[in-house]
N, C-alpha and C positions, 0 to 999 in steps of 0.2 A: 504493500500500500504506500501513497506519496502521505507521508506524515509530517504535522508540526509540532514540537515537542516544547511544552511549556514547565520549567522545573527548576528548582536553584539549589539546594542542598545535599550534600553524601546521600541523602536517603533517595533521592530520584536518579543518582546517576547507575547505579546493576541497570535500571530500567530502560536508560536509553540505550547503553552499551548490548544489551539484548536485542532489541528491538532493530540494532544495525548488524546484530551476528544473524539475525534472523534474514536479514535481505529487504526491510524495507528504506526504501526511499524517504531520506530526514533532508530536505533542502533547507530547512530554517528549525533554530533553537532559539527560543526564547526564554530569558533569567532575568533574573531583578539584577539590578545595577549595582556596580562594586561600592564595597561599604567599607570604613576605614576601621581598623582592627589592630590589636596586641597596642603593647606601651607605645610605641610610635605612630600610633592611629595613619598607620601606613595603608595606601586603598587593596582589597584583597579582592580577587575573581571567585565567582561563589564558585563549589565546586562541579557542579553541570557545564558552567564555561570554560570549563577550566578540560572538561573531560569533551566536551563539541572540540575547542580548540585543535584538541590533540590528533582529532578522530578528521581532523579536515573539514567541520564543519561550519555552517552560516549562522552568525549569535547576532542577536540585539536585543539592548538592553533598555527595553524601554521605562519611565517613572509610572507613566501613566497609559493604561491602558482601555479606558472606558470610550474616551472620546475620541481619541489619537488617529486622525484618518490619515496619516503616511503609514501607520501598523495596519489600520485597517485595508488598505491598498496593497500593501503587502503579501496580507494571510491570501485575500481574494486571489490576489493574482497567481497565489500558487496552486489552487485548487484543493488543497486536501481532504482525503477520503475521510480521516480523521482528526483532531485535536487532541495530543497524548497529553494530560495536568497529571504531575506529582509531585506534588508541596512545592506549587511553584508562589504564594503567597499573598496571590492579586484576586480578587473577584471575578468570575467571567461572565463578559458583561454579554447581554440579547445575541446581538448580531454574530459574538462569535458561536453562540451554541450555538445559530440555523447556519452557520455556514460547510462544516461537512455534511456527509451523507451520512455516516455512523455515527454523526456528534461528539463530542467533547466528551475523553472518556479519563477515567481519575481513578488511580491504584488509591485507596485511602485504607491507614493503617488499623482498622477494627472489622470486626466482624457486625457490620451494620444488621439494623438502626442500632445497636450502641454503641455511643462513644462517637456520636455526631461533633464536631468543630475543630479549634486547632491542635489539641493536646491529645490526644486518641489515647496512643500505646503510654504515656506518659498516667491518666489515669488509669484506664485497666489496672495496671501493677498498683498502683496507689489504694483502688479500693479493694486489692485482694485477687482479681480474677484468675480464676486457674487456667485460662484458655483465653488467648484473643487469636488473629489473623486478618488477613489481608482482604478487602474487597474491590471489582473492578467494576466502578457504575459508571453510570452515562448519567453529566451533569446537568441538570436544571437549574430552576434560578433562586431554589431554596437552599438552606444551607446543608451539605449533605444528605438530599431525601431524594434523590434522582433513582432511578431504577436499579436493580444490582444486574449485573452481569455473571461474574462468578465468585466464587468465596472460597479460600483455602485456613484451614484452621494450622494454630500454633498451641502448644503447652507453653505454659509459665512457669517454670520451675521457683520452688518457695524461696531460693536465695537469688535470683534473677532480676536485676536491677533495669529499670527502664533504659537505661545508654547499654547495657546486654542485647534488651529485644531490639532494639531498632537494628543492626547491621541483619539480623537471625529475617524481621521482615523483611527488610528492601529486598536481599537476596530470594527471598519465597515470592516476593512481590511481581518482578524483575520476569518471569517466566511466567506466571499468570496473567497478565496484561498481553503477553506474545501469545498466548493460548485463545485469549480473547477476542484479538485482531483473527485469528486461524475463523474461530468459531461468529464469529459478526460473518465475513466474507462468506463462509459456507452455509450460513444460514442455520446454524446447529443450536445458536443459542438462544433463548426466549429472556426478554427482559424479565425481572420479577421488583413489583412495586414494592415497596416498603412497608414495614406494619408499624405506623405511627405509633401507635401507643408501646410500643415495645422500646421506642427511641428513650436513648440518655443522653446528658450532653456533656463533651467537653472541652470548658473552656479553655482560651488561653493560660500559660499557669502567672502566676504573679510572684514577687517576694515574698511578701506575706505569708500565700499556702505554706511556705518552709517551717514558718512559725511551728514549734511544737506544743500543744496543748496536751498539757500530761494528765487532764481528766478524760484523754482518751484510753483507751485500752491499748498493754503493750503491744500487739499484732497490730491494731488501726497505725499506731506509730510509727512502727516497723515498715509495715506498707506501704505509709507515706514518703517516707523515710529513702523505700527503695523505688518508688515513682518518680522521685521527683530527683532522681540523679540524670545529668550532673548539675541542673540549676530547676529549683532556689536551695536544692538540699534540705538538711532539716536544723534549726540552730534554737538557741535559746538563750539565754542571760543569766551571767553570773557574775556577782557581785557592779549590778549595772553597767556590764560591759555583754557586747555577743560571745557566743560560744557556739560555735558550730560542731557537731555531732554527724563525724564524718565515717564509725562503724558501731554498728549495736547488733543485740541479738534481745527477743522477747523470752520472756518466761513466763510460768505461771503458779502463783502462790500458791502454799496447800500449809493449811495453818495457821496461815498471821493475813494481818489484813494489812493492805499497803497505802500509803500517807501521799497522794500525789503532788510530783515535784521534789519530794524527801529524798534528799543524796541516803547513799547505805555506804561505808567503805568497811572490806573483807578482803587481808590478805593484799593488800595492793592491788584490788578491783574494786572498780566503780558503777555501783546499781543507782537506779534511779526508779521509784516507784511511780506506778500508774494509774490510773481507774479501772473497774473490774479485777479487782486484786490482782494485777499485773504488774512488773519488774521490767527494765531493761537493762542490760550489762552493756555498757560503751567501753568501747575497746580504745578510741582514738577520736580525739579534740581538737578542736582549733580556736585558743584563744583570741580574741581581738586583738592585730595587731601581731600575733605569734605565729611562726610556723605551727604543720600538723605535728601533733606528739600522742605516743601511747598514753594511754591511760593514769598507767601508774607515774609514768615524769608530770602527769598535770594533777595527780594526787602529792604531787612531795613537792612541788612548784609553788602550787597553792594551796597547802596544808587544809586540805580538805579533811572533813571528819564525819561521820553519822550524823544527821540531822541536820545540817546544811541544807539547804533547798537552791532551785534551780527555776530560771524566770521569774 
């Protein structure tokens, strides 16, 4: 098929580099605009341009794409059977859904309707999922509720950290969308509409989310904990300064009731209790201001002791 490929991050590029092993026709890639990045806010190429570049192929990088008619002359003039989107980060505006035959078609990282918006594989782990995957719809002008196309599932492994599943998707992602394009052309595949009521949504994430609220139960913690790597993480406050909570493990009380927020120190380990008679053991800290350190250098650093509390 003659495709346009719209996509800017590590997680959409398996997908085009597939879709060129495969033999289809990419005359145009489109990416967000370079953004200035590290200590020297030096301009960096997202990685889709970076990976078209290499591949021989045609990038532009447009700000705006709703009303932009040199883009919109552009797309037309090339025909495409399709429009491939994966986490390319713009809205797609009317004109461009009618303008292929197959329409605008979007690997998105859940196993829809849940986990509709920006943050997909980022919440699943967050609120525990033992299973999320990949879906390939065809975009409308709602926020993810376009038809599905196909769906491949993934396990979530209980210590599987959200920056784990995203490379484990793209790569399941990456050959499902080539599968897709096979079965649109042959005619094999049937849209299937969405069952609204079954939708979740997930947002953008913020700073904030990182916040640790320890009248949650050690597991909610834990989960957020590992969703929400590597940003915003999960932090908290001690002695009115941040503390970032960069490894834990949940436990569960049998016996005593736990005091949430209550530091426990045992042994040169550091508990932390929670709601639902829950415990967390942190392994490794980050002071405000400090390198990361184990546990036990920020137990003898800051002569922490039982009954201390945290936030």
């Amino acid at each position: 098929m003659r495709l346009v490929f719209c996509g800017t991050p590590q997680f959409a590029v398996p997908t085009l580099k597939t879709l060129l092993e495969a033999g289809h026709d990419i005359p145009l890639v489109v990416t967000q605009p370079d953004r200035p990045s590290g200590r020297g806010m030096q301009l960096v190429a997202p990685p889709v341009k970076q990976a078209a570049l290499s591949a021989g192929l045609s990038v532009i990088q447009p700000e705006k794409i709703k009303k932009n008619e040199e883009f919109r002359a552009q797309l037309e003039a090339i025909h495409p059977d399709a429009i491939i989107v994966v986490a390319y980060g713009r809205i797609i505006p009317k004109w461009m859904l009618d303008l292929p035959r197959y329409g605008n078609l979007n690997l998105h990282a859940s196993l829809l309707p849940k986990y509709r918006g920006a943050a997909p594989i980022q919440w699943a782990v967050a609120n525990g999922e033992p299973v999320t995957g990949s879906t390939t719809m065809r975009i409308d002008e709602g926020l993810d509720t376009g038809d599905m196309l196909l769906q491949r599932e993934l396990v979530i492994a209980p210590d599987q950290t959200a920056e784990d599943i995203f490379p484990l998707l793209a790569a399941m992602g990456a050959p499902l969308m080539a599968e897709t394009l096979e079965g649109l052309e042959a005619g094999t595949i049937t849209p299937k509409k969405q069952d609204d009521t079954q939708a979740t949504l997930a947002p953008i994430l913020k700073r904030e989310d990182g916040q640790v609220d320890f009248t949650r139960t050690a597991m909610e913690i834990y989960n957020r904990w590992r969703g929400f790597q590597p940003w915003p993480g999960a932090y908290t406050s001690f002695r009115g300064k941040k503390l970032v909570l960069h490894h834990m493990m949940p436990m569960e009380l049998r016996g005593e009731e736990s005091t949430p927020a209550q530091v426990l120190v045992e042994h040169n380990r550091l508990f932390i209790d929670c709601g639902g008679n829950g415990r967390l053991e942190i392994f490794e800290v980050q002071p405000e201001g400090k390198k990361r350190m184990p546990a036990a250098d920020f137990l003898h650093g800051y002569q922490l002791k039982t009954g201390d509390r945290l936030g």
